[in-house]
N, C-alpha and C positions, 0 to 999 in steps of 0.2 A: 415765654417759651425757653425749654434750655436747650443747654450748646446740644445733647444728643440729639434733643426734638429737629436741630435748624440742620443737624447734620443727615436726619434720617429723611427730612423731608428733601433733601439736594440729592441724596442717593434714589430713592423713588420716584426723582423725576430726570435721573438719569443726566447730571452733570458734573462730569468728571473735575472739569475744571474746578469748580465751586467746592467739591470736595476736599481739593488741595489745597483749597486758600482756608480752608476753616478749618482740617487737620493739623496743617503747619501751626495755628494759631493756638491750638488746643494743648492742655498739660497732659502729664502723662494720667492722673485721677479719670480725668474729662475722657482722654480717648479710650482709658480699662471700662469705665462705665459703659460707653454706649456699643462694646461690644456684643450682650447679649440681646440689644434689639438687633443686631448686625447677625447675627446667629439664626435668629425669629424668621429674617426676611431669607435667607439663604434655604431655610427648610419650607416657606410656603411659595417659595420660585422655583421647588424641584418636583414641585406636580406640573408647571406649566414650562418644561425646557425648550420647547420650539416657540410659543407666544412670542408675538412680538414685543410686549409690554417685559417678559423675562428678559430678551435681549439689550433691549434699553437700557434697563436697571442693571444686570449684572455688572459693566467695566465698571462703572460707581461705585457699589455693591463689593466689588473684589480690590480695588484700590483702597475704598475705607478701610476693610479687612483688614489685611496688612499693615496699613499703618497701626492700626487702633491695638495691636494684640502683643501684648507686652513680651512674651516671651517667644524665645527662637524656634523652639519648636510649633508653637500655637502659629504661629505667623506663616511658618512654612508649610505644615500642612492647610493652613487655608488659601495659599496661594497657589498651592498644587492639586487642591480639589478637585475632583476630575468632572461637577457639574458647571465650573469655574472657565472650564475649557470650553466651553460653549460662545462665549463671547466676554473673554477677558479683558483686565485693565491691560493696555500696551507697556513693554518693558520702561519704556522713559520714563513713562509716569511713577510706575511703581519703582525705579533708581530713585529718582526725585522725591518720593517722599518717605524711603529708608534711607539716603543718603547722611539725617542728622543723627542717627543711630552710631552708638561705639563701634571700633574697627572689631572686637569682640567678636559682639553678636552679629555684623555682618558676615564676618568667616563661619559663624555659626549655619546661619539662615543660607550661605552656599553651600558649605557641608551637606545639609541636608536636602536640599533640591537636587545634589548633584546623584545622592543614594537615591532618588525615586527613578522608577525605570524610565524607557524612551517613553512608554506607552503612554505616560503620566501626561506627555505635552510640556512639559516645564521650558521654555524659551531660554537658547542656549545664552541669547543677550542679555538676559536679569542674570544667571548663572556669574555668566563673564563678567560682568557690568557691578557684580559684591565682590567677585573676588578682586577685580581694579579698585574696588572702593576699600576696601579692609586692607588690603596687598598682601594676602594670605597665601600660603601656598594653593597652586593650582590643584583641582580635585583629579585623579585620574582615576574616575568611575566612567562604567560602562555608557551612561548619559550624556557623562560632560564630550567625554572622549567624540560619543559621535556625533553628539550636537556642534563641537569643534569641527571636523571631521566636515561636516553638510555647510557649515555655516562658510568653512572657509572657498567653498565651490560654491555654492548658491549666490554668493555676493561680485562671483566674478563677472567682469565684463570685456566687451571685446577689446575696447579702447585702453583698458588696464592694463596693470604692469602682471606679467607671467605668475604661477601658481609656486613658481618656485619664489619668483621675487615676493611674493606676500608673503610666504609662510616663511622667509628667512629674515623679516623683521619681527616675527613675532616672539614673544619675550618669553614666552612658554614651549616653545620648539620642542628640544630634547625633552620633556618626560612629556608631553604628548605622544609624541611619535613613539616613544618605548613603548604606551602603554597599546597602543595599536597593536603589539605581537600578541596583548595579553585578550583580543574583542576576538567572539567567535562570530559566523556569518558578516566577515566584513570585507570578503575578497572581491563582492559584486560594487563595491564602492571605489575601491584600491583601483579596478580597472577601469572605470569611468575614464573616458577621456572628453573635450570641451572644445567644441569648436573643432575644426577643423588640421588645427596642431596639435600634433600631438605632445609638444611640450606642458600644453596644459593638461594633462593627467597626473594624478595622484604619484603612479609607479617615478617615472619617469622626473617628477619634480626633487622623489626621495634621495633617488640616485644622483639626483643636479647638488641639491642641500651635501649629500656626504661627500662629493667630488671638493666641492668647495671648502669641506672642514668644518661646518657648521651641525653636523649628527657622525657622530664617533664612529669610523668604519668597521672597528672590529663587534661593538657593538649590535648593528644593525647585520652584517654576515652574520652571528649567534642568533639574532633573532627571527632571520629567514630559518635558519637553519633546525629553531627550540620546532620554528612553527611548522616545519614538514615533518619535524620528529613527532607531535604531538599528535597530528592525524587532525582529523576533522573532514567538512566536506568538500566538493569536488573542489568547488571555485573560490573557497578559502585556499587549498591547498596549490591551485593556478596560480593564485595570485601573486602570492610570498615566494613561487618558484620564479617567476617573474620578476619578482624585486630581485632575489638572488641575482638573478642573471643581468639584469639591470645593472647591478653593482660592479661585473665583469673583475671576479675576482681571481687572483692569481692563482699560478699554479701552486703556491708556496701556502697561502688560502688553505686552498683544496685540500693540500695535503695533510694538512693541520690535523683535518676534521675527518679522518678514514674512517676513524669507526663509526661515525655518525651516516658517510656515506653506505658504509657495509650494512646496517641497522637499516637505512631506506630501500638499498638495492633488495633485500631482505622481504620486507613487511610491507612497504610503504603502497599507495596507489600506485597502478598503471604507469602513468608518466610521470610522478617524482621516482619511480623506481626507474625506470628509461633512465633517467637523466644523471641517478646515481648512478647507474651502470657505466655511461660511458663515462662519468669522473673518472670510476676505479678500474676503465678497459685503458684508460690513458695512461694512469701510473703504472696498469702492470706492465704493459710494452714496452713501457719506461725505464723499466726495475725499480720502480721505486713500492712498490709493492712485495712481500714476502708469503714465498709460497703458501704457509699458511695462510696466512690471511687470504690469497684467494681460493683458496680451498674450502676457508670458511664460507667465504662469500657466495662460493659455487654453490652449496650445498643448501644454501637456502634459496638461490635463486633457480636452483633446478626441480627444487619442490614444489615451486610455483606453478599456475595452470596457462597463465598465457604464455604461449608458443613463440613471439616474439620475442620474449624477454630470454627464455630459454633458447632460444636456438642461437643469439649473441653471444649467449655465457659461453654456447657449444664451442662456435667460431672462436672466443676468442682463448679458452682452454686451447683449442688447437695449434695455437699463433706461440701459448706460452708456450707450451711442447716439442713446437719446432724449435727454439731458442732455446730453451733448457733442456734436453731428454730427460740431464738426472733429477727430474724433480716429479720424473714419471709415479716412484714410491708414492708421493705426498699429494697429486692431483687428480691420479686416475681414480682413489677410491669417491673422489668426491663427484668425477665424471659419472660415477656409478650411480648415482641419486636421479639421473637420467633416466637409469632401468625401470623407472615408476610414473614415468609419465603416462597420461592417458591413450599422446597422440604417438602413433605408432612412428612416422616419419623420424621424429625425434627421438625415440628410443632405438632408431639405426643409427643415426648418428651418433649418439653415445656409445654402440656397439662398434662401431668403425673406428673410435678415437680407443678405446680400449685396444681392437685387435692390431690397430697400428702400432702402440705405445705399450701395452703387456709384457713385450721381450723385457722391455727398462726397469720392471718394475719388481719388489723384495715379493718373497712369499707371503707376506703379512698383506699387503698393501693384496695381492691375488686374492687369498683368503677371504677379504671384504666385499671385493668385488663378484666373488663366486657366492655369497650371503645373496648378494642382492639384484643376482640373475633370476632367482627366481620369481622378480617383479615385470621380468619380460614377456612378451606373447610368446606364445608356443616357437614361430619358425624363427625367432631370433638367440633364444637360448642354446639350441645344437652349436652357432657361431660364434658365442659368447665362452660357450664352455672349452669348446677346441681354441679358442684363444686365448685362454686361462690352463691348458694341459691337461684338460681335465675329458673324462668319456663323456659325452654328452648324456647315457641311460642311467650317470650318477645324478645327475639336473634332477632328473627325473623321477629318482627313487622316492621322493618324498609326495607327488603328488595325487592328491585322490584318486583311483581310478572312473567311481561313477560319481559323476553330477550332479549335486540336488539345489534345487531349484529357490529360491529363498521369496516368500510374499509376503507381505501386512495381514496381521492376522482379520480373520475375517469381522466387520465390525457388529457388535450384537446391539439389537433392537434394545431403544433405551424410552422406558417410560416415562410420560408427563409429570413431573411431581405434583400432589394436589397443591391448592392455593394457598399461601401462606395465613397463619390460621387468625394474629391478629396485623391491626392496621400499622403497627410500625415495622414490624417484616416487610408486610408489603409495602409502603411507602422506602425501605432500602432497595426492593428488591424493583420498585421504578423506577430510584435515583441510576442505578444500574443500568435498567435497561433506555435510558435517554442518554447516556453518558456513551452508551456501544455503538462502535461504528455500523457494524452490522447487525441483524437481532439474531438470534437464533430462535426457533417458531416454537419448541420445547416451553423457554423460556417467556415467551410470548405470548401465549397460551397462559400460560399458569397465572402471569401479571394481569390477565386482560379480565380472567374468570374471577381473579379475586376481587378485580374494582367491582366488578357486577355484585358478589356477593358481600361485600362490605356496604356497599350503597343499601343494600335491600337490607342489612343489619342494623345499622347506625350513618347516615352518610354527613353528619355534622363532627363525629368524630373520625370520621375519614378525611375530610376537608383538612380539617385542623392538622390530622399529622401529615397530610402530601403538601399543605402549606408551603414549609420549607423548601419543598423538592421542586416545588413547579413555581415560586416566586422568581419573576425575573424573562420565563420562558417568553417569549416572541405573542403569543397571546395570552398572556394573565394579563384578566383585569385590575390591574393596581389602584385606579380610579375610575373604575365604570367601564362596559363593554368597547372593544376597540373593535372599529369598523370592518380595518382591515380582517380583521382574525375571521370576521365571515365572509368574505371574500376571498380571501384562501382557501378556509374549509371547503367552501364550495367547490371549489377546482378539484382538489384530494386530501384525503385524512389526515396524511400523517400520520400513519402508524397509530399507537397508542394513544399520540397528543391528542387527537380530536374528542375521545374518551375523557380525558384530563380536561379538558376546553370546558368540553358540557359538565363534568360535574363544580368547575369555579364559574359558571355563566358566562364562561366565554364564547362561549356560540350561541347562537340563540338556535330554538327547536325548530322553527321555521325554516333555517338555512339547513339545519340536519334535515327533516322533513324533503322538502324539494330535491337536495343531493341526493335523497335515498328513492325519490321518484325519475330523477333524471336516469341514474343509473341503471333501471325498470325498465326505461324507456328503449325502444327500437333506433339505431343509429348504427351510421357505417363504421368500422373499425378496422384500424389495422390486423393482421393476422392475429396478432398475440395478445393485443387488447381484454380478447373475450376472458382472459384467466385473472386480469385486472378487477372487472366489476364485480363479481360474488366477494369478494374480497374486500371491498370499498364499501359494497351495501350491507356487510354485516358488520362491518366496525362503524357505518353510520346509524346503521337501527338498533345496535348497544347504547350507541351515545344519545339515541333520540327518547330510546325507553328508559334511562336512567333517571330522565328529566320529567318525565311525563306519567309510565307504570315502569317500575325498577323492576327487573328481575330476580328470583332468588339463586338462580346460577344460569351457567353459559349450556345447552344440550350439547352443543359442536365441540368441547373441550375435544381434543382427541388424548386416549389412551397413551399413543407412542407420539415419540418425536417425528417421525414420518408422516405423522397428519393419521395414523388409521385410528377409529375408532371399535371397540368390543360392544357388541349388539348388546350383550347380557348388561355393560354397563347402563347404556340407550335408554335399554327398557326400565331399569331402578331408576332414572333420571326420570323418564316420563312418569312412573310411577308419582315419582314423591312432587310431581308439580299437580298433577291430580287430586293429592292429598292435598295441597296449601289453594289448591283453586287458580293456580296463576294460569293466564292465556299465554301459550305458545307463540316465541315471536317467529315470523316466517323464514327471515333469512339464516336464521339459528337453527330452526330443524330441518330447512331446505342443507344445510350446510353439513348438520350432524348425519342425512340418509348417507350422501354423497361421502361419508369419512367413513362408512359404517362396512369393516370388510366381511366380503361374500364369502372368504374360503373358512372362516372361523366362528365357533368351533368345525374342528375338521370331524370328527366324528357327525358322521349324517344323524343320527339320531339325538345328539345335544341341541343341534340345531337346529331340528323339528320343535325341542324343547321350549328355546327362546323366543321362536317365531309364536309359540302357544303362547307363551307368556303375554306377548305383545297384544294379541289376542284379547286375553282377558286380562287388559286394561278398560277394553272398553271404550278405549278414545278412537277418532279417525285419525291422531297420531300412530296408534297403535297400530291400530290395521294396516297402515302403510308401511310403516315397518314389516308386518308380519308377510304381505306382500312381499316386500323387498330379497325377504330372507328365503321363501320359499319359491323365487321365480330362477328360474336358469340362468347359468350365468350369462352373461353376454358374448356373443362373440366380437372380438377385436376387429377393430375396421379396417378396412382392405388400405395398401398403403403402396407407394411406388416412390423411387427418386428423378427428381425430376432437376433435367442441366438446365441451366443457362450459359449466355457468353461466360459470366465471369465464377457460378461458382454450383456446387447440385445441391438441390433442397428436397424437401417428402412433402408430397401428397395424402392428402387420406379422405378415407369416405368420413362422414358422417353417421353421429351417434343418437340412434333413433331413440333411448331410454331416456339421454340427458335433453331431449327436445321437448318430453313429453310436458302437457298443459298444466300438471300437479304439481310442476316446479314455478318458482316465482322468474318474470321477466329475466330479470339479471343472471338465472343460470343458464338457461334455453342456447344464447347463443355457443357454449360447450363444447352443445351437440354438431354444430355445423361444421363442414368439413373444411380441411384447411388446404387451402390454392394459392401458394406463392406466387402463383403467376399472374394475381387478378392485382389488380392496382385499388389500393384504398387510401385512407388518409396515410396524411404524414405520420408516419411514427413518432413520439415520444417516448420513446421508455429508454433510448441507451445509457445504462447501467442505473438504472433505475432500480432498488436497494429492495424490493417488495419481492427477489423472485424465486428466496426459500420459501417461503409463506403461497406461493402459488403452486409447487407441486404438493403442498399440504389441502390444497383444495382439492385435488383430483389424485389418493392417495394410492398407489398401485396401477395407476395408468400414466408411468414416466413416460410412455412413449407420444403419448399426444401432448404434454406439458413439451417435452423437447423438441416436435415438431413443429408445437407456435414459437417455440423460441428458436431454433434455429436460422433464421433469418437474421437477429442481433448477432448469436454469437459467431455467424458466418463471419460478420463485418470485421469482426478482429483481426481477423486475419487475409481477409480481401482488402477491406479500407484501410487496414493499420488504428482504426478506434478502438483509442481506450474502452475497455469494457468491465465490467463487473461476474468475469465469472467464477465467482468462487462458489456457482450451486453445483457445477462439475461434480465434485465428489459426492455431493447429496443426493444428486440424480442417480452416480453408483449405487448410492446404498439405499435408495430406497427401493420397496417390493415395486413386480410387477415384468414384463414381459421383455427385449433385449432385442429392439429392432436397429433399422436404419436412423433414423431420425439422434436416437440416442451414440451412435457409432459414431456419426458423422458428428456431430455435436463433441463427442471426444478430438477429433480429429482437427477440427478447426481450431481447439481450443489448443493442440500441441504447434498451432501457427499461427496463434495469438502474439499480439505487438508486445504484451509487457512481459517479463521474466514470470513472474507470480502467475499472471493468468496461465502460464505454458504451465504451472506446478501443478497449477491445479486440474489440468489436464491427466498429468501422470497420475497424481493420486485416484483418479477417478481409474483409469488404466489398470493399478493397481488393486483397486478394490474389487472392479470389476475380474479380473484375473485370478484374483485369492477366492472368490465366493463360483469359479468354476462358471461366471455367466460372459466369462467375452470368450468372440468368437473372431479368432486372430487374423483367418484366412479373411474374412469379410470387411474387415477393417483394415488389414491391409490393401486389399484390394482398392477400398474407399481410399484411402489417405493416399497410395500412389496415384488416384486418378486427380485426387484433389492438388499433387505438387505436378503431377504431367501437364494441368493445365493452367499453372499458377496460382490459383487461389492460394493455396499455401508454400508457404517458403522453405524448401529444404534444409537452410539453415537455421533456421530456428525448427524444425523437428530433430537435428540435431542433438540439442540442447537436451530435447525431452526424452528420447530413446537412451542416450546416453545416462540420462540422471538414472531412469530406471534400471539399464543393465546396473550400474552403478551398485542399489540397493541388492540385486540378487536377483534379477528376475532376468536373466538372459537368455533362456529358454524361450522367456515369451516375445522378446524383445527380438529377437530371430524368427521365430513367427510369423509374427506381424510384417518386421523389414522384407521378407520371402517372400510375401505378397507383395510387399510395393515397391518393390526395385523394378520389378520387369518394367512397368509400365514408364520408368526414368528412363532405364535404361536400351531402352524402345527408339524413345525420341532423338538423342543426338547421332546424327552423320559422322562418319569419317572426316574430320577435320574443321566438323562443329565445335562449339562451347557446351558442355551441360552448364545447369542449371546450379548459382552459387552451391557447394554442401553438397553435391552429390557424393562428392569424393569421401566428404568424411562419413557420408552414412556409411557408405561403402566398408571404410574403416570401422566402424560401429557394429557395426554387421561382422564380419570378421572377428575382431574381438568375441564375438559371442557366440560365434563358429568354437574357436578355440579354445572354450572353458567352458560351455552347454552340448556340444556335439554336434555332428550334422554334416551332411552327405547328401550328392546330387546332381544336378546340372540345372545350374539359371537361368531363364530366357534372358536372353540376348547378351550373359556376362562375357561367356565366351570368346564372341566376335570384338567386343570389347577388349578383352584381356591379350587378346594377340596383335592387338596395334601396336606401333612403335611410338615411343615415346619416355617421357621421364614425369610429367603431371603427375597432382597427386592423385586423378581420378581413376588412373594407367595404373599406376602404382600399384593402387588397393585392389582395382578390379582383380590383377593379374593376382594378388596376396587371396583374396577371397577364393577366387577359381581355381588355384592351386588345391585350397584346404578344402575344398568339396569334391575336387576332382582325384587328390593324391590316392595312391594305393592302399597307402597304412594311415591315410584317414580314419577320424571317431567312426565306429558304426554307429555310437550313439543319435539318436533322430530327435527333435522335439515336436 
């Protein structure tokens, strides 16, 4: 037997020890040789990585490794192999038998463990453990850094010596720590604390180490200082704010570094910007500040949106003002950068510091500030200009007299493209759509129709080129069917994947089979459920036909990306399947009637045409079409909003066409009518990714697709759950009727928890708006009842009224608020609280008084507007009632 034989048989029976005693013994000829059975067993143990028989074997397996592989590079990458990390050799072993290795190629072999990322697993102690063996410089890569970083916290203990005390023997101190400013996402580490003192955290141990003289203070103040400059996220940026302040640096520090704090008060986050503000509010009170410079300063911090930050700048411009008058020339223009703020409060206060300080000031410095009056609201400009000497009807000469209205243009109906023609398009254009956070049904369509007609073409040169694309996927069979993949499928598709499954065998027909009967089947559902199954049972009867009789293409493709399909196409589909003989699959022309729209062609006589066509086909496909096409249309189902305690939902009858017997199990329940009030199962679906692809099943009846979902998207904004609604806009744009159900569903979503979800709110507002289908009184009215009674939060509709006057739509945005102020401003008593936000709609409202027009009397602003007081609810009310009440009021109305 030789030295490899005796070495491959101790590795195979998994004896580390034994390894090491015949390795050490071996020349270097001996251990290059038996590398390639060392190769052999690493590729026939990565079919079996969970076995127990793999685990065994591997620390043996991966200590040979290493020792046996002559060069730096071969040695590192197989020590770092990521099948290796499964149950690797322990650091000692693998020190112990590179230990008789040159200091060389030990500096080599950390070199290179230190370049592989975190994700690699590389152990920070073989790292540390060659560069103590070689005494090479320390690597400052992103790995070592935080394997140092974990390694020097994970090992502490209570009875030890403090976090500061370890890391101020370590011989590598200074350029670790340096390299810490250079790691992004490492603030959530930095703030760790351990135990119960907090001397043992990170922050706190840096500040301990510089206090001492062991990390260079000027050093570490730069590197706080590089890392707020540089941005990043929130809790990197905490963090380093934190060390700064930790270090508790001088005022002589401070000063050093103006422009760096002028650069953060500027640009920087929320609270690194707070934080430079008061640096640079200290030096100015101080004088150690030059008017410039806070002129500078103002001028970017009053461009800024949050109100905080600017109404400080306000205050403390005021503070320099009273101490200097003559620096009135050099600061008021930059007060003026104020005239541009959103919130109106704060563009009085800019008006106030002008009309206090304007006597002080040169012509030139007036000049600037009467430019950028006309960034004020209507009733503050007459005050700004008699404070500046100026007639208040000069303000005015420049601007429009009528209002026009600014919307998105309206979006145009965008067709399916056909299927991509050969199998490597399409195999990009799946890699694509697996890679998409979300699908879009367009593109979904097009990929789903082409696998069907590639299969029924060639499906061995289909395989081969999706190969690539779906190796690796969660069910590819790599070695034979995986159990789990049909126990998934069974529960839900996955999208396309279940498709992909069945054509690599990873599902077997059976599990497709039964999932396509379950979904057949009769069972309770939650509300919205019902728009789930037609959905699940034609992507499971694609996947089941592929395997079994393949189809020559999809009937249901639809036309447009709205899901509708053209009858005239319909009938050349069914045509040419009559030619080739193929059986129609159910849930595919159950799917294509239901896409197939009733108003086109609009000429009545074309569409006598088609229905003939259908006709003379000859099939009971046909005739059911031809039915379809020449029956009346349906009338829409009766519908009502229905409150509860916490939020209003819609009612509606039932849909006696989509009930009927000639549909398959899975579309029937459609037709039943929907009652928020009946208690069903638990829901599953929140933000559940399938729910563009569901108003493509029912195309031209948004109103019943948003009436089953209206109960999710209510939650956003009553529960504060995360939600997924980005069909908002879809729902705007796709055909069909423009009730409550869809109104309200706008309305929830402008009081949705996330910022995005509230966008997508607007944009739906907007499209809705542009295309002349919202109806602003009834949706205000909606949305006021929905903030009167909590369900949604005035401040966050804030956000989303604003964003839209924003764009140009103030006209509508007025509208809408017209309707739902009464119903706010109803509920609070004389010396009650409204509700967070009411104030600033108020202001929002106003704003869009004064650049759209509009004239009147508000319920209950009035009684409102003549209380005493100085809030900013008081405030705006009294601003808004003014501007609808005044004389010389817009008569313009929206």
């Amino acid at each position: 037997m030789t030295t490899t034989d005796t070495l491959m048989a101790a590795v195979r029976e998994g004896k580390v020890s034994a390894v090491i005693e015949l390795v050490t013994d071996m020349t270097t000829e001996e251990r290059r040789a038996a590398v390639p059975e060392l190769k052999a067993l690493r590729i026939e143990l990565r079919k079996e990585l969970w076995s127990n028989r793999a685990r065994q074997i591997r620390p043996a397996l991966h200590a040979a490794g290493a020792a046996c592989h002559s060069g730096a590079a071969a040695a590192a990458a197989w020590i770092s192999g990521s099948e290796m990390a499964w149950a690797p050799a322990v650091p000692p072993v693998l020190l112990n038998l590179l230990a008789y290795r040159d200091r060389q190629w030990q500096a080599d072999v950390a070199a290179r463990l230190a370049d592989r990322p975190e994700s690699a697993g590389v152990p920070f102690a073989l790292m540390s453990g060659l560069v103590r063996l070689s005494g090479c410089a320390v690597p400052t890569t992103d790995s070592y850094v935080r394997g140092w970083l974990n390694s020097s916290t994970t090992t502490w203990q209570l009875s030890g010596p403090l976090l500061a005390e370890r890391l101020g023997r370590d011989a590598h101190l200074v350029p670790l720590v340096n390299a810490l400013f250079e790691l992004d996402d490492i603030g959530w580490r930095l703030e760790w604390t351990y135990g119960q003192d907090d001397a043992q955290g990170w922050i706190p141990a840096l500040a301990q180490l510089t206090e001492q003289g062991l990390l260079d203070r000027r050093t570490m103040i730069d590197g706080c200082v590089a890392r707020l400059l540089r941005g990043g996220s929130t809790v990197d940026q905490r963090a380093f704010l934190t060390l700064f302040k930790a270090l508790s640096p001088t005022r002589e520090e401070e000063r050093e570094r103006t422009g760096d704090w002028m650069a953060l008060a500027t640009d920087a986050a929320v609270a690194i910007a707070f934080h430079a503000q008061s640096v640079l509010t200290a030096l100015a009170l101080d004088g150690e500040l030059t008017a410039r410079q806070l002129a500078e300063m103002s001028r970017g911090v009053l461009f800024r949106p949050e109100k905080k930050l600017v109404r400080a700048q306000l205050v403390l411009l005021g503070k320099v003002l009273r101490a200097s008058p003559s620096e009135a020339s050099a600061l008021l223009p930059a007060v003026a950068e104020g005239f541009g703020h959103p919130d109106t409060d704060l563009q009085e206060r800019a008006v106030k510091l002008v009309e206090r300080w304007a006597g002080r000031a040169d012509q030139g410095a007036r000049d600037e500030m009467l430019a950028s009056a006309e960034l004020l609201s209507g009733a503050l400009r007459p005050r700004a200009a008699a404070a500046l000497g100026v007639v208040p009807e000069a303000l005015e000469a420049g601007t429009p007299e009528v209002y026009e209205e600014i919307l998105p243009p309206v979006p145009l109906a965008r067709r399916v493209d056909p299927a991509p023609e050969t199998v490597e398009e399409l195999a990009e254009e799946v890699g694509a759509l697996l890679a998409a956070r979300t699908e879009d049904v367009a593109v979904f369509e097009r990929v789903l129709d082409g696998l069907v007609r590639h299969t029924y073409r060639d499906h061995e040169a289909l395989v081969e080129a999706l190969r690539p694309v779906v190796a690796g996927r969660w069910w590819y069979p790599e070695d034979g069917p995986r159990a789990s993949a049909d126990t998934n499928f069974r529960a839900r598709p996955y999208g396309v994947e279940v498709v992909l499954a069945s054509l690599f065998d990873g599902v077997k027909p059976s599990t497709l089979h039964k999932a396509l009967r379950k979904d057949g089947s009769t069972r309770s559902d939650c509300v919205h459920a019902k728009l789930e199954r037609p959905w699940r049972a034609r992507l499971y009867e694609t996947a089941y036909r592929l395997r079994t009789e393949p189809l020559p293409f999809l009937l249901s493709t639809p036309t447009w990306a709205s899901g509708l399909l053209e009858a005239g196409e319909l009938v050349a589909r069914l045509g040419e399947y009559r030619r080739l003989g193929a059986p129609v699959a159910e849930a595919d022309f159950a799917q294509a009637l239901r896409r197939v729209r009733h108003d086109v062609p609009a000429d009545p006589d074309a569409s006598v045409g088609v229905a003939a066509a259908a006709t003379a086909l000859g099939t009971p496909e046909g005739d059911r079409l031809a039915a379809l096409l020449t029956a009346p249309a349906p009338a829409a189902p009766a519908a009502e909003i229905v409150g509860t305690e916490s939020r209003l939902l819609v009612r509606t009858g039932g849909v006696p066409e989509l009930r009927s017997r000639e549909l398959p199990p899975f579309f029937r329940p459609l037709g039943a009518p929907v009652d928020p009030t009946e208690r069903g199962q638990q829901c599953y679906h929140w933000g559940f990714p399938a729910y563009p692809h569901w108003l493509a099943i029912l195309p031209g009846e948004r109103e019943t697709v948003a009436a089953r979902l209206l109960a999710v998207v209510s939650a956003g904004a009553v529960d504060d759950i995360p939600l997924e609604v980005g069909y908002l806009p879809l729902l705007a744009e796709s055909p069909g009727p423009v009730g409550d159900a869809l109104l309200l569903s706008v309305a929830y979503g402008a009081g949705a928890r996330r910022a995005e979800e509230r966008v997508a709110a607007v944009d739906a507002l907007l499209v809705l708006a542009a295309s002349g289908q919202l109806d602003t009184d009834r949706l205000g009215e909606l949305l006021g009842r929905l903030m009167a009674m909590g369900a949604v939060k005035p401040v966050r509709v804030v956000e989303c009224v604003r964003t839209a006057a924003a764009t140009g739509a103030c006209g509508t945005v007025w509208g809408l608020l017209r309707a739902a102020l009464p119903a706010l401003l109803a509920g609070p008593a004389a010396g009650t609280a409204a509700a967070r936000g009411v104030g600033d709609l108020l202001a929002v409202a106003a704003e869009c008084v004064e650049r759209a027009g509009g004239r009147g009397e508000l319920p209950h602003l009035g009684e409102l507007a003549a209380r005493r007081g100085g809030s900013r609810l008081l405030t705006q009310a009294r601003r808004l009632h003014t501007l609808l009440t005044e004389e010389d009021a817009s008569a313009a109305t929206t």
